[in-house]
C-alpha positions in Angstrom: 0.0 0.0 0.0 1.4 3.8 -0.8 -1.0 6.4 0.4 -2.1 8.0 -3.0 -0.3 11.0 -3.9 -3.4 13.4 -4.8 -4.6 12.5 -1.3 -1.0 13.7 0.5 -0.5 16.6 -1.9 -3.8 18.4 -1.1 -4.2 22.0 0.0 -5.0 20.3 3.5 -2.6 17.2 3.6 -3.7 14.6 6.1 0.2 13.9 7.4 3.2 16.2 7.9 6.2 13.9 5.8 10.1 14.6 6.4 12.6 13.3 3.9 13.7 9.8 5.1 17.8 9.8 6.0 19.8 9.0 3.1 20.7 5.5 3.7 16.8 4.6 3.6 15.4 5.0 7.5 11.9 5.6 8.3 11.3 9.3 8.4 9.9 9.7 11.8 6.7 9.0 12.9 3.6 11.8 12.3 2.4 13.9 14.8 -1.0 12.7 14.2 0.2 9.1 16.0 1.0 11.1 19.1 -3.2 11.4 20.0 -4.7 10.3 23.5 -3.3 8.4 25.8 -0.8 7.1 23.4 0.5 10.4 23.3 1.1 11.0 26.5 2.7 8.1 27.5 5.3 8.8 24.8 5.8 12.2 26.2 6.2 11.0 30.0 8.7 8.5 29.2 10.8 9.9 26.4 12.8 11.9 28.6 13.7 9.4 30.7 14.6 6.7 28.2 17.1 6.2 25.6 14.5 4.3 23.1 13.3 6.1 20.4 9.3 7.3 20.1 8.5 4.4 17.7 10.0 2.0 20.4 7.9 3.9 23.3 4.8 4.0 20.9 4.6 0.4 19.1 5.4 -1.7 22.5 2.1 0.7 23.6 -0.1 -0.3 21.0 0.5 -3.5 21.1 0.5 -4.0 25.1 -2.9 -1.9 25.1 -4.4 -4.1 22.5 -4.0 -7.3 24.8 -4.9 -5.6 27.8 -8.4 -4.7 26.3 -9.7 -8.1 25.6 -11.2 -9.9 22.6 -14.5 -8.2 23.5 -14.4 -5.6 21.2 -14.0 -6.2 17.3 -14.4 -4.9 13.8 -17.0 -7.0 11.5 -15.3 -8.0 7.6 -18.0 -10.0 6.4 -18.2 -13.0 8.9 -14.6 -12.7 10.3 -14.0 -10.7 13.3 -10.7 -8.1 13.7 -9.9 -8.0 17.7 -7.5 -5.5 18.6 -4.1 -7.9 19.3 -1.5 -7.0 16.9 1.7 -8.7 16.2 5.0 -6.6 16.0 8.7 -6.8 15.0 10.6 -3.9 16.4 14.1 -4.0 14.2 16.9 -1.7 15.8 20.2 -1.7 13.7 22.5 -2.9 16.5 22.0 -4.3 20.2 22.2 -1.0 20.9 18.8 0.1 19.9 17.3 -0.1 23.7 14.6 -2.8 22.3 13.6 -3.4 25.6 13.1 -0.4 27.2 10.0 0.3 25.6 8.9 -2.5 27.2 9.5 -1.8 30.4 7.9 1.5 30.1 4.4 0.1 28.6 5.0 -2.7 31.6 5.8 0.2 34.6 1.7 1.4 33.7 0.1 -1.4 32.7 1.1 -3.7 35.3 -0.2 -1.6 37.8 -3.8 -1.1 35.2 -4.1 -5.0 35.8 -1.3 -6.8 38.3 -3.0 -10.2 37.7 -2.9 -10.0 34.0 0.5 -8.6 33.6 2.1 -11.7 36.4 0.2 -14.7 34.8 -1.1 -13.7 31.0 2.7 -12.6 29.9 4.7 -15.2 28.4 8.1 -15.6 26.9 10.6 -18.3 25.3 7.9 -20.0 23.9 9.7 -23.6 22.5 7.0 -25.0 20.1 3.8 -24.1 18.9 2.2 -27.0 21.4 3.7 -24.7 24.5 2.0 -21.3 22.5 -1.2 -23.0 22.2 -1.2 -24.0 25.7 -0.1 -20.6 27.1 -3.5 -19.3 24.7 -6.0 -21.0 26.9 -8.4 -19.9 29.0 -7.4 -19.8 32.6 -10.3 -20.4 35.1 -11.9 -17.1 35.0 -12.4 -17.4 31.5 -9.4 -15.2 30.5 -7.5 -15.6 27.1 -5.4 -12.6 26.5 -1.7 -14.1 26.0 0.9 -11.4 25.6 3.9 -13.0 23.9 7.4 -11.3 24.6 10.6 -12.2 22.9 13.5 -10.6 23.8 15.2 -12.7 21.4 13.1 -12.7 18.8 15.3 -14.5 16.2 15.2 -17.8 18.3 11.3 -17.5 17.5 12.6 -17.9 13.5 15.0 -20.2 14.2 11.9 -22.8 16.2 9.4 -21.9 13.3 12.1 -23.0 10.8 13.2 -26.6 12.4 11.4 -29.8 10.8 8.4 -30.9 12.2 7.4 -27.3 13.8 3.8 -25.7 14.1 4.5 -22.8 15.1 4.5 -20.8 11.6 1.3 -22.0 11.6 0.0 -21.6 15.2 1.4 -17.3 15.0 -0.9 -17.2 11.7 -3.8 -18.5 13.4 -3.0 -16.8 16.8 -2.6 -13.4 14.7 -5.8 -13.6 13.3 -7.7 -14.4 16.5 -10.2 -17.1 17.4 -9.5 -20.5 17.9 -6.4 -22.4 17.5 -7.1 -26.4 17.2 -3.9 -28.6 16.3 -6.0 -32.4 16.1 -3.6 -34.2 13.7 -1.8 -35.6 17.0 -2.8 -38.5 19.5 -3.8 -36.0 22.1 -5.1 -32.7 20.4 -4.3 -29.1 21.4 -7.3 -26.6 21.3 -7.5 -23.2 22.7 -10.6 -21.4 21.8 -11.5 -17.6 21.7 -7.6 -16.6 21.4 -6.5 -13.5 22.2 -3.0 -13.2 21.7 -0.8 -10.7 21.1 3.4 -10.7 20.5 6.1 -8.3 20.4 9.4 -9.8 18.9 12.7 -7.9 19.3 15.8 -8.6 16.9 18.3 -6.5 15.1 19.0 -6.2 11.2 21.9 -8.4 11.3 20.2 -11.3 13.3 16.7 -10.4 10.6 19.0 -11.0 7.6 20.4 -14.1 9.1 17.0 -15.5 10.2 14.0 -14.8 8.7 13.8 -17.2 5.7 12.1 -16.4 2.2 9.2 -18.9 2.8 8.4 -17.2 6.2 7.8 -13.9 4.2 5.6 -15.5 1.3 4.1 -18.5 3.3 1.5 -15.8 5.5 3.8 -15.4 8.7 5.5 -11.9 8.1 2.4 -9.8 7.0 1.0 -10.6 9.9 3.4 -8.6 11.8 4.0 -4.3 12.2 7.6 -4.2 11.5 9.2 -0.9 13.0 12.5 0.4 12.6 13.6 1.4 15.8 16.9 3.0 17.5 18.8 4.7 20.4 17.1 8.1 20.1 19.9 9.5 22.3 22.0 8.9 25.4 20.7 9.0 29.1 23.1 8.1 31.4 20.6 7.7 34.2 17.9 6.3 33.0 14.4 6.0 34.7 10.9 5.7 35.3 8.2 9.0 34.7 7.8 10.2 38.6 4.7 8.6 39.8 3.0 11.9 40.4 3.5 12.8 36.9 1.7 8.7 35.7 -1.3 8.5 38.1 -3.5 10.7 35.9 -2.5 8.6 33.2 -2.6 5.4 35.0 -6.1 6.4 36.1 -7.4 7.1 32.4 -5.4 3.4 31.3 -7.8 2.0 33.6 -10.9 3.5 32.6 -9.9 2.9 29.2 -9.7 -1.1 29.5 -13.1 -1.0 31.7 -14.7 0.7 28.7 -13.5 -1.7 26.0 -14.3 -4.9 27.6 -17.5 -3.8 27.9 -17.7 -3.0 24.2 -18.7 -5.4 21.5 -18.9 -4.9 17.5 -17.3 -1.2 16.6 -17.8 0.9 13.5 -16.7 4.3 11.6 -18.2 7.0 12.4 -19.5 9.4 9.2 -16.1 11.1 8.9 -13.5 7.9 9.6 -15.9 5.8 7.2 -15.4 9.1 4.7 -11.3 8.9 5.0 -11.5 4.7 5.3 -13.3 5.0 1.6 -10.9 7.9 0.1 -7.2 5.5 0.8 -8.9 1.9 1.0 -7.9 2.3 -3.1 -4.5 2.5 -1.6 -4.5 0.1 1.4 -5.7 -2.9 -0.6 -3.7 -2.1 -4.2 -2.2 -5.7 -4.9 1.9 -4.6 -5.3 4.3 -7.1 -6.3 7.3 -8.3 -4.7 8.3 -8.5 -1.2 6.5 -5.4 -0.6 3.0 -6.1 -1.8 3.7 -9.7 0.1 4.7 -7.7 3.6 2.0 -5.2 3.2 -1.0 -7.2 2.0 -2.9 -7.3 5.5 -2.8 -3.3 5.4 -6.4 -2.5 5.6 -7.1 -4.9 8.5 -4.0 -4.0 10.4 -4.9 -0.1 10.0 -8.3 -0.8 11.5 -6.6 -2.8 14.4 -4.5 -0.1 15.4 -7.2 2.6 14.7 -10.3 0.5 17.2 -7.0 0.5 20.0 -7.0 4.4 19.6 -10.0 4.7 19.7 -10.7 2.7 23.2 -7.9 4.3 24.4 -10.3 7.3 24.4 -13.1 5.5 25.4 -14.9 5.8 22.2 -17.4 3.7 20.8 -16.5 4.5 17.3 -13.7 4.9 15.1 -13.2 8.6 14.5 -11.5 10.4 12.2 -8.6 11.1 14.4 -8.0 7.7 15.4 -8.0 6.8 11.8 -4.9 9.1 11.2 -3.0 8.1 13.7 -3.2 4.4 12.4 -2.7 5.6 9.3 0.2 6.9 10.2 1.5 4.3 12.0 1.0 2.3 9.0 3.2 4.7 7.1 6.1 4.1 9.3 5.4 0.5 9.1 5.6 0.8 5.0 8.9 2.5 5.5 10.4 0.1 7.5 9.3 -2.9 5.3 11.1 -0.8 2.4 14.2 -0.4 4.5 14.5 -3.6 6.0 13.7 -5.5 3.0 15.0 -3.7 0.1 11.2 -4.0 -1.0 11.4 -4.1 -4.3 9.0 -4.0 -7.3 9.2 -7.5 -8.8 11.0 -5.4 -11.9 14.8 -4.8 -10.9 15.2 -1.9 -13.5 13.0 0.1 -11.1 14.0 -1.3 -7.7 17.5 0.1 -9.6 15.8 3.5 -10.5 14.1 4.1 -6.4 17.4 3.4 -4.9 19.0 5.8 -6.9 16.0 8.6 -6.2 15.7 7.7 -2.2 19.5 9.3 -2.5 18.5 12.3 -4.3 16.1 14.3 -3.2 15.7 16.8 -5.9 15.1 13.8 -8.3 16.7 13.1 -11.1 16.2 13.9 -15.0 15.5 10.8 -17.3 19.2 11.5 -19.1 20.7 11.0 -15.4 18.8 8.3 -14.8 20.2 6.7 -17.8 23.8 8.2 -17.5 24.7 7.9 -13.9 22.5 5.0 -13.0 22.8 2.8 -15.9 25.8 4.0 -17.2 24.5 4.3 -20.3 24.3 0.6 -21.1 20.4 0.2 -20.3 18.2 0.4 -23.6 16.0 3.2 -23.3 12.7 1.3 -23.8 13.5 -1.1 -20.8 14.1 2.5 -18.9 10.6 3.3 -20.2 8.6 0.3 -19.2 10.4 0.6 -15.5 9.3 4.1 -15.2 5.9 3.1 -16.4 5.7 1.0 -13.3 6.7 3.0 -10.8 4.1 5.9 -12.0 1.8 2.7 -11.9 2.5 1.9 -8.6 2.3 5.8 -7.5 6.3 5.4 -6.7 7.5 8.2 -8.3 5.9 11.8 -10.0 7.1 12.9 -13.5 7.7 16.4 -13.7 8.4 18.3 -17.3 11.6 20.2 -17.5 12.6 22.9 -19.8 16.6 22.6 -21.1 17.8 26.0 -22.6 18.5 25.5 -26.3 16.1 22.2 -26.3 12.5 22.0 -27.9 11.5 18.8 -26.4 13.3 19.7 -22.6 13.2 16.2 -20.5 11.4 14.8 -17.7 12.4 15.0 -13.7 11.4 12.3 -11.7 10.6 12.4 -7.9 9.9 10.2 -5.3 7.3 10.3 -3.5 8.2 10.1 0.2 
């Protein structure tokens, strides 16, 4: 998905963009992902942390989502979208504080829900037997399971031995409901799933790890992946003063009374008004890795958007909560394209992006054959490579005058 460029380019753009950093990193996330309670929790703990506001925001998201229950969903025809989400936060060393963001969604949510937080977290999960057991009910009914790897690359390297479930048990513990493994002598069920994961790992361990059949066989789209990094050095690191949390603790608490209350949620007139303007662009098939990574974009942004929304105690999506997912999405889409070299299926333009990602004023069509071809690319295979990138709404083709030059030449741009 690429949010369409009419859409971003309009006298009253949607999303503030900034140029990503040369060598391909997200641009940094919108303001419009800062809203509600989400907000403030990133601003309480960024100064007292060195993890980045992506870090802070998606370990949030994805902590609140569990915390809230299966009780409220989203209706797509007969299947139901719960609000646990699956993420992959990526930071390029072992230096890029993974965990901290943890442990700042854990100081307030622990204390939202001490039961859930000591008995419904697990981590090293060996198999996709001990996953499915974790997922069951305990005896007050509960079924939130919030999975936490540290390690997150011994997670790929279990889902990649012979004989293992658990690529399969994460696809159906992603989508929700229930989880029934009956080809053995003594079946595993858990019903009414609710689980949730975070998985932290670092580009070298990714590279290493995740195996071409986990992106293509339905595992990998069914995670966020965030770039994430050390945001800056704090040499005494700490927890927000508890003064400074209680209101926000206080409003955490309301918030996950309202939503398990809640049942089937909906748009209200002005989110179902925006859903209908970029859905075009959430569910465009795109080739490659990318379209493969970012096929489950329109029911991931509604996840994230219903988990902003009961944040605020809302009983509909609004307009505002639709942003913010959508630009959490964003940042997702950039860190699929970083991480992955997501490419086009057509390696004359995966060639050409590179090439524009490092100039930001674009470049003309006689560069482009020049400098990035050297000059040894026929110009109709130039052609059909540009044609798909305008298809895929990769790039914008801008008509240039040259002094002395009837027929001038063409600048391309990309759109960021």
């Amino acid at each position: 998905m690429k949010i369409c460029s009419e859409l971003l380019s309009s006298s009253e753009p949607k999303y503030e963009f900034k140029p990503k950093h040369s060598d391909g990193w997200p641009s940094k996330l919108s303001k419009e992902a800062f809203i509600g309670p989400a907000g403030r929790f990133v601003d309480l703990c960024l100064p007292h942390t060195e993890a980045d506001e992506a870090n802070l925001l998606f370990h949030f998201l994805t902590v609140a989502g569990n915390i809230f229950s299966r009780n409220a969903y989203y209706a797509v025809s007969s299947a139901r979208l719960q609000t646990n989400l699956f993420c992959f936060l990526v930071g390029k060393s072992g230096m890029a504080r993974k965990g901290t963001g943890l442990e700042m969604a854990s100081y307030f949510f622990k204390q939202v829900d001490p039961d859930w937080w000591k008995f419904r977290k697990v981590a090293g999960v060996g198999s996709g037997e001990a996953l499915i057991e974790a997922a069951k009910a305990n005896k007050e009914g509960d079924t939130r399971t919030l999975w936490i790897e540290n390690e997150g690359g011994q997670a790929l390297v279990i889902a990649n031995r012979e004989g293992s479930i658990l690529s399969m048990v994460i696809r159906l513990g992603a989508d929700g409901g229930d989880i029934r493994l009956t080809v053995r002598k003594n079946p595993v069920i858990a019903t009414d799933t609710h689980i949730s994961a975070v998985f932290h790992i670092t580009r070298a361990e990714l590279d290493t790890l995740l195996k071409k059949r986990d992106i293509f066989n339905g595992v990998a789209n069914r995670f966020l992946w965030a770039c994430i990094h050390r945001s800056k050095e704090v040499p005494f690191p700490g927890m927000p003063p508890l003064e400074k949390s209680q209101d926000l603790i206080r409003t955490l608490k309301a918030s996950v009374s309202f939503a398990k209350k809640q049942g089937e949620m909906n748009f209200s007139d002005g989110a179902r008004s925006l859903y209908e303007e970029v859905y075009s662009d959430l569910s465009k098939e795109m080739p490659g890795i990318w379209g493969t990574l970012s096929a489950r974009s329109a029911p991931m942004v509604i996840r994230v958007a219903m988990i902003y929304a009961l944040l605020d105690q809302s009983k509909k999506i609004e307009e505002s909560h639709l942003n913010a997912a959508l630009a959490v999405w964003i940042y997702v889409e950039e860190s699929i394209e970083y991480l992955f070299d997501a490419g086009t299926g057509n390696k004359d333009a995966d060639k050409i992006l590179r090439a524009l990602r490092l100039n930001e004023n674009g470049l003309t069509q006689t560069e482009v054959s020049r400098k990035v071809f050297k000059g040894n690319k026929k110009s109709e295979l130039i052609d059909k490579a540009f044609e798909l990138l305008l298809e895929l709404r990769l790039v914008n083709a801008i008509p240039e005058r040259i002094p002395g030059n009837i027929r001038g030449t063409t600048r391309w741009i990309l759109i960021r």
